[in-house]
Wavefront OBJ file of the C-alpha trace (Angstrom):
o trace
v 7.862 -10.064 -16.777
v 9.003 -12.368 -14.348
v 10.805 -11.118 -11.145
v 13.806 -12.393 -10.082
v 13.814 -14.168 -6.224
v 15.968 -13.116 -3.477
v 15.824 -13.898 0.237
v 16.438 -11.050 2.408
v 17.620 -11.896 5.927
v 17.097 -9.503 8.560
v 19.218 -10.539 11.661
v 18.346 -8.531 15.200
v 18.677 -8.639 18.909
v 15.468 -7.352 19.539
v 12.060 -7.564 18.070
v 12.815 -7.002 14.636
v 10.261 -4.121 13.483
v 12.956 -1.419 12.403
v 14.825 -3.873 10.051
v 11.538 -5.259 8.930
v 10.204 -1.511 8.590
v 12.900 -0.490 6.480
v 12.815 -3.681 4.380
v 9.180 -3.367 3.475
v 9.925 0.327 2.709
v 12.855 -0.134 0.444
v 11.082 -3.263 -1.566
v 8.877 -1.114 -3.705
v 11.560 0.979 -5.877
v 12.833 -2.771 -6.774
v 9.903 -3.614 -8.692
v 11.451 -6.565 -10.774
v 12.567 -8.405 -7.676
v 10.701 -10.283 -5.369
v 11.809 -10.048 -1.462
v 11.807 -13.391 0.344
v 11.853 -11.980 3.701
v 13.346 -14.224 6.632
v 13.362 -12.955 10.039
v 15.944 -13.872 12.675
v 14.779 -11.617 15.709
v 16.321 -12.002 19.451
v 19.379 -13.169 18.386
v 21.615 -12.949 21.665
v 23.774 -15.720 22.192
v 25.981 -18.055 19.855
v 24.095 -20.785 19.530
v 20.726 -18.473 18.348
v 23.890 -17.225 15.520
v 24.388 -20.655 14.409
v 21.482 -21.222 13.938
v 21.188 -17.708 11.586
v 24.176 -18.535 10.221
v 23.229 -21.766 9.255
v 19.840 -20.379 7.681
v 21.237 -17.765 5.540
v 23.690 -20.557 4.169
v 20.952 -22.553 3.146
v 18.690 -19.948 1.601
v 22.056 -17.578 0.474
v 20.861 -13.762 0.450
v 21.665 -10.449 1.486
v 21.590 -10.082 4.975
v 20.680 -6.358 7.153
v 21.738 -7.209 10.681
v 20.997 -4.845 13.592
v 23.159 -6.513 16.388
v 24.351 -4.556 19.484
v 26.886 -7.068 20.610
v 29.827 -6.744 19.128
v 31.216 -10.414 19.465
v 28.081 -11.481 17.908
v 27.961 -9.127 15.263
v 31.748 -10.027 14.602
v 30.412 -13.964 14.186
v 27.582 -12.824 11.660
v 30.370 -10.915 9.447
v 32.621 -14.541 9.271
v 29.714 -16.343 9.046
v 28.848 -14.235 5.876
v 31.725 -14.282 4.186
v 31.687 -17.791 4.755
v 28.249 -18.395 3.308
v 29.526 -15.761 0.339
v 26.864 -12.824 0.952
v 26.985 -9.604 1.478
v 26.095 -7.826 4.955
v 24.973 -4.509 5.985
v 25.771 -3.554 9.270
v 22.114 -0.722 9.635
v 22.652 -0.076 13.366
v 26.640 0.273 13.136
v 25.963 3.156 10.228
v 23.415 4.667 11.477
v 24.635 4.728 15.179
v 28.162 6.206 13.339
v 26.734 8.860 11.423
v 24.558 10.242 14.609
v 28.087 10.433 16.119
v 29.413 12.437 13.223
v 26.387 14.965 13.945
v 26.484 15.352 17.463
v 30.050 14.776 18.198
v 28.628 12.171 20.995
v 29.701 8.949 21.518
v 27.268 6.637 21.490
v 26.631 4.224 24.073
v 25.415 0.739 24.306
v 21.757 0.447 24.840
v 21.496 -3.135 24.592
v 19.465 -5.238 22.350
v 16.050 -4.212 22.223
v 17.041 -0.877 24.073
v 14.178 0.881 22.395
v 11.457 -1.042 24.274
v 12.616 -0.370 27.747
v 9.501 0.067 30.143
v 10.164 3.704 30.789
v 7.908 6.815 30.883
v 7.175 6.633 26.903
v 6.332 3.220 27.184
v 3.881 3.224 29.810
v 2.273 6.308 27.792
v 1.445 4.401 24.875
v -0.299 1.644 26.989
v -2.296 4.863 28.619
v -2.841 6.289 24.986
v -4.100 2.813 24.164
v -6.491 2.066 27.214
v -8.009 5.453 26.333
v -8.488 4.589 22.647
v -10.425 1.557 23.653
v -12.357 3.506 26.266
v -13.368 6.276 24.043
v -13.448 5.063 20.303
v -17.212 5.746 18.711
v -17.968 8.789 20.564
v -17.490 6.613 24.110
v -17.427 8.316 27.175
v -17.928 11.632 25.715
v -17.210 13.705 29.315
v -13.625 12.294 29.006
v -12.830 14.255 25.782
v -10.904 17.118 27.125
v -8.396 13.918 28.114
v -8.013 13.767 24.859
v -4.629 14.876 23.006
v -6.868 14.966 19.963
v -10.347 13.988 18.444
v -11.432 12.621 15.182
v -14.508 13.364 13.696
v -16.024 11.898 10.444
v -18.470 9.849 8.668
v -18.878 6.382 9.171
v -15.975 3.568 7.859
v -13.516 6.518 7.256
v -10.897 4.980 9.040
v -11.098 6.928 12.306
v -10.544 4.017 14.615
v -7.690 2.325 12.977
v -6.174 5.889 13.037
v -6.430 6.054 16.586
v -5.257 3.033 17.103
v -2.419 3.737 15.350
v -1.735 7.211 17.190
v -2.030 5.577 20.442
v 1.163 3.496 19.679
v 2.587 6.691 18.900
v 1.696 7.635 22.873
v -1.331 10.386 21.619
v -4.475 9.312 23.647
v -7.117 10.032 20.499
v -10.369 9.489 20.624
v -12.936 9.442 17.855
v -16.713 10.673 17.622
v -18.874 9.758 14.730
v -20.563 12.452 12.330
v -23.870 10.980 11.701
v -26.710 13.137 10.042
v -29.351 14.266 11.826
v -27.910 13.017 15.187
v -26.783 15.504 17.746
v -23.257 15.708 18.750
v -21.935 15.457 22.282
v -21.786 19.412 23.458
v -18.542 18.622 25.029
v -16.931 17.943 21.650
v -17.593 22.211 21.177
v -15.825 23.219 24.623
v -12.574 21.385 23.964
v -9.199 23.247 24.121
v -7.544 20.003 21.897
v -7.636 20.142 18.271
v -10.635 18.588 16.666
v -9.755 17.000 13.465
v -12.165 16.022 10.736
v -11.232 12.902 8.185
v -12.936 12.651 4.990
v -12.958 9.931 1.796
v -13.884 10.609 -1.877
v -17.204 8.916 -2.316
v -16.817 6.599 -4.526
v -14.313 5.256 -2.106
v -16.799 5.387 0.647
v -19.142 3.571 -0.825
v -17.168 0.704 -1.885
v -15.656 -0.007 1.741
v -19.565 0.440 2.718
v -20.473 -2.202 0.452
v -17.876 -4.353 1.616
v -18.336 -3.725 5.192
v -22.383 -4.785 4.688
v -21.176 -7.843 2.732
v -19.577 -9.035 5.581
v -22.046 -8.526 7.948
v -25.203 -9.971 6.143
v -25.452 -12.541 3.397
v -25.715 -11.107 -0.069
v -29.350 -11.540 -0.064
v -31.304 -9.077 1.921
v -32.174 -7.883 5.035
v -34.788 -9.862 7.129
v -37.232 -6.958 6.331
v -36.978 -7.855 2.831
v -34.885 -4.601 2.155
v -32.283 -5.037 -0.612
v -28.897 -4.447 0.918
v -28.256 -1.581 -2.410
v -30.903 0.593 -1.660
v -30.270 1.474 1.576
v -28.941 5.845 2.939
v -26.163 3.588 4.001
v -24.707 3.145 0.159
v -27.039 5.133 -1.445
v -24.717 7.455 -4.071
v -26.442 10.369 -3.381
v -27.274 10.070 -0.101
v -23.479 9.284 0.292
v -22.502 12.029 -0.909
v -24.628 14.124 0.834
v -23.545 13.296 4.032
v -20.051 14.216 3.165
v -20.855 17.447 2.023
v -22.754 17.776 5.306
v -19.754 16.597 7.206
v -17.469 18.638 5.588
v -19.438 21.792 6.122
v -19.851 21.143 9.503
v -16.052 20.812 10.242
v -15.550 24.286 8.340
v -18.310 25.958 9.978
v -16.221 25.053 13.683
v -12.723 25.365 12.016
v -11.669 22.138 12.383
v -8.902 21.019 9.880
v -9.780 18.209 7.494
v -7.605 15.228 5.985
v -8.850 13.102 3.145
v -8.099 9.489 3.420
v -8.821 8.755 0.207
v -5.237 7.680 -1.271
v -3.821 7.367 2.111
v -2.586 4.660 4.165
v -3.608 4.516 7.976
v 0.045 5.592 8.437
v 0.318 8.827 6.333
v -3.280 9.741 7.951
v -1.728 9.877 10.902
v 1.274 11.270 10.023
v -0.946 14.463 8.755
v -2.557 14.380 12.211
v 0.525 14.446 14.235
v 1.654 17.438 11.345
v -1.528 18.915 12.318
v -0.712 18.973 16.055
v 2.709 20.093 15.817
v 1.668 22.627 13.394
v -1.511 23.979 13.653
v -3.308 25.075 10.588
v -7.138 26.085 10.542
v -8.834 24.197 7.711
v -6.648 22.251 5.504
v -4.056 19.350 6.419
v -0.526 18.720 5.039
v -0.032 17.007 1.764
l 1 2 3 4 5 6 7 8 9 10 11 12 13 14 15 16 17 18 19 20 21 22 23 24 25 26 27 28 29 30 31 32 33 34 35 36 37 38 39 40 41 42 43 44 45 46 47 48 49 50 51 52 53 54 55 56 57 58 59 60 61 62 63 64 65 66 67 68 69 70 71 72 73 74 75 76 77 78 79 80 81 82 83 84 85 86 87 88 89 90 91 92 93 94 95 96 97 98 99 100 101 102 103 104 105 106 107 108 109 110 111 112 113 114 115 116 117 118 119 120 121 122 123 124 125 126 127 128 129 130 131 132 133 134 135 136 137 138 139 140 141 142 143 144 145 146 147 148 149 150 151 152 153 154 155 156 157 158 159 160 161 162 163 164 165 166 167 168 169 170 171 172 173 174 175 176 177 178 179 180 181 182 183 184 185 186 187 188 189 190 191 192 193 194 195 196 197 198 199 200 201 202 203 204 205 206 207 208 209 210 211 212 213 214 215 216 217 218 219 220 221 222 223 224 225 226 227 228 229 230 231 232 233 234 235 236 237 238 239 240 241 242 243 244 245 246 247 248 249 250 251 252 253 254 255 256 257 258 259 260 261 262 263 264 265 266 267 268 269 270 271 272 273 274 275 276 277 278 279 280 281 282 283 284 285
């Protein structure tokens, strides 16, 4: 079937990523239309609006705007009922039904008021200096700085998680669960929850295969090794090692997500549901 086209303009003062969030989350229950996305971010004086203006007449579209200023956001309504599209005002709505629910006016927080250099922001550059400093079971004698630790087999998506968390302002760091290789004692004295992720085999062993792929030509290792019969993607020694992993994270009661049909974000979203609600073996969802 083919899909019908449609440019979606997303118009902002700041950045962008909340109009560009939302687009990218709404696109999927539209499956028989394809989204031609066009940013206009830091948008802020008239001329940067003519220029928008001028855009969205050429490529006609719905626009989602997420101006502060008033005057400008007045220019963007002419201008689209000008150009003949229609125009939804997100941060007007949204800012009007928060003042229905707490009977506050709002006030202006400028454009990009969100990434103002205040105490949250400098904690997510902490979270992410520690990330760097302690992903693969780095400076283990640190890990009581932690706000959380991941523990799990290798490629199951532990640092991209933390990563992720640490833009969230949660300093995690990650140690690796490796058979037959002693774990840092610290990681047993922490007062910070100790989460374990896990991964359906099969999926395990086709990012493994992947992962070797890219690292060394199809062929074989210079021992002469073929790259398939290696522990590393061996099924059954792959399988093994989860089972091992998972015991051991039952055995300490540490709670444990599986990744396997989850994106990096709703793996993290279980961990910060983990932290907020603390449940002894099993994760959310």
């Amino acid at each position: 079937m083919t899909k019908r086209s449609i440019s979606l303009h997303l118009v902002s003062g700041g950045t962008g990523q909340t109009l560009d969030t939302q687009a990218k989350a709404c696109a999927p229950h539209f499956p028989d239309v394809e989204f031609h996305i066009r940013h206009w971010n830091l948008v802020r004086s008239r001329t940067q609006l003519r220029r928008v203006i001028s855009g969205i007449s050429s490529e006609p579209g719905p626009v989602l705007s997420s101006l502060i200023d008033v005057e400008l956001q007045n220019a963007l309504v002419d201008g689209c009922k000008r150009a003949g599209v229609q125009l939804l005002d997100v941060m007007k709505n949204t800012l009007g039904f928060l003042e229905g629910a707490t009977g506050t006016q709002a006030i202006d927080g400028g454009p990009g008021g969100q990434y103002i250099m205040d105490e949250n922001y400098f904690r997510r550059i902490d979270a992410m200096h520690y990330v760097i400093e302690h992903d693969d079971g780095q400076q283990t004698r640190e890990l009581r700085d932690a706000d959380v630790v991941l523990v799990g087999v290798s490629r199951a998506s532990k640092t991209p998680t933390c990563f992720y968390l640490a833009n969230k302002g949660i300093k995690a760091a990650n140690v690796p669960l490796v058979p037959d290789t002693p774990l840092p004692p610290e990681l047993f004295e922490l007062d910070v929850p100790v989460i374990g992720l896990t991964i359906a085999p099969e999926a395990l062993l086709e990012i493994r295969r992947t992962r070797l792929n890219s690292m060394v030509p199809a062929k074989q290792h210079a021992g002469g090794t073929s790259l398939t019969r290696t522990s590393y993607i061996d099924p059954e020694e792959v399988r093994n090692e989860l089972l091992w992993a998972k015991r051991l994270c039952t055995r300490h009661g540490w709670p444990i997500i599986d990744i396997t049909r989850r994106s990096i974000e709703e793996t993290s979203a279980a961990v910060l549901d983990i932290l907020e609600h603390p449940n002894p073996l099993s994760a959310p969802g």
